[in-house]
N, C-alpha and C positions, 0 to 999 in steps of 0.2 A: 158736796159743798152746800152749808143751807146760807139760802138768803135771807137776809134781814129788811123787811122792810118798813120805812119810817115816812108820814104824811107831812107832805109839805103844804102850805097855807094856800094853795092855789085848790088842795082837795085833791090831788094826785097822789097816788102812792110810785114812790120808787126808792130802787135799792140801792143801797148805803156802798154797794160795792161798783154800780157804775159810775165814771166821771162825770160831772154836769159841764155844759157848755159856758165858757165865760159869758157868753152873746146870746143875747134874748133873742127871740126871731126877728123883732122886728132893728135889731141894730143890724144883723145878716144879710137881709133886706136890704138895707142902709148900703150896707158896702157892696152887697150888690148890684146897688142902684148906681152907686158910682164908678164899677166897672161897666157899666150899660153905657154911661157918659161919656167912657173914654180913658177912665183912668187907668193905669196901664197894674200888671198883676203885684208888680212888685215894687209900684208907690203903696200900692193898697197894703200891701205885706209889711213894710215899715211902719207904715203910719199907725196901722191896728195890732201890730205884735204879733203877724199869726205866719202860720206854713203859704207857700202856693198852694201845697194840696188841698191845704184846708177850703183854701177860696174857690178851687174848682171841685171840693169833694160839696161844697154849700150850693155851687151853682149847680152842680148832678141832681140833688136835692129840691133845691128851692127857685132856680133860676125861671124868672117870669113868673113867681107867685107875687101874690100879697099879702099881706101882713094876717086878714083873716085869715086866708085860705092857708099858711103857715101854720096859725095856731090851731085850726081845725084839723090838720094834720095830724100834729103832734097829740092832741087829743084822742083822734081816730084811732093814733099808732101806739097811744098808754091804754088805750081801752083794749085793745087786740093783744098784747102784751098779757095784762089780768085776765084775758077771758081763756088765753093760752093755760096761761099758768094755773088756773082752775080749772080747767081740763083735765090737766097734768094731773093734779091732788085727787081728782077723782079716781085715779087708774090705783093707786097707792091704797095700801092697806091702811086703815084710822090709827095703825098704833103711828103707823112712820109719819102721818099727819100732824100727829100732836107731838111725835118726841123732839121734833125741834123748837119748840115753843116754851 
C-alpha cells in the first residue's frame, strides 16, 4: 500500500490515510486538566463528545504534561516517523522508489 503524503501549514508532513485528532494538544490538556480537578470521567465524556478510552488512552499519553512539552512530543514522534520511513526507502531498490510517485 503506498502512502501519500500531503504538508500541512504547521510544516509537518503527514498521511492522508491517518486520522487527525479533533483536539489540539493543548484542548487535551484542557480536559485533562479538569479531570485532575475532579471532574469525574464521564462528565468529561459528555461534555466533549469523546470515548472513556479516549480520555484515559490521552492521560497514558499526556497525563502531567504541558502544553510544550505536548507539542515537543509530537514533533519528536513526526520527526522519528520521517527518519523511519527514510530508512525504509533506502533498503528499496530506486525503481520501487519512484514508481509510486
Amino acid at each position: 500500500m503506498d502512502l501519500i503524503q500531503i504538508e500541512v501549514r504547521s510544516g509537518r508532513y503527514e498521511d492522508q490515510s491517518m486520522k487527525r485528532s479533533r483536539f489540539t494538544e493543548e484542548q487535551i490538556i484542557g480536559i485533562l486538566k479538569e479531570h485532575e480537578a475532579g471532574v469525574s470521567v464521564a462528565d468529561l465524556c459528555r461534555k466533549h463528545g469523546v470515548s472513556d478510552a479516549s480520555i484515559y488512552k490521552w492521560k497514558a499519553k499526556c497525563g502531567g504534561m504541558e502544553v510544550s512539552e505536548a507539542k515537543r512530543l509530537r514533533t519528536l514522534e513526526d520527526e522519528n516517523t520521517r527518519l523511519k520511513r527514510l530508512l525504509a526507502d533506502r533498503g528499496r531498490p530506486r525503481d520501487e522508489r519512484t514508481a509510486g510517485v
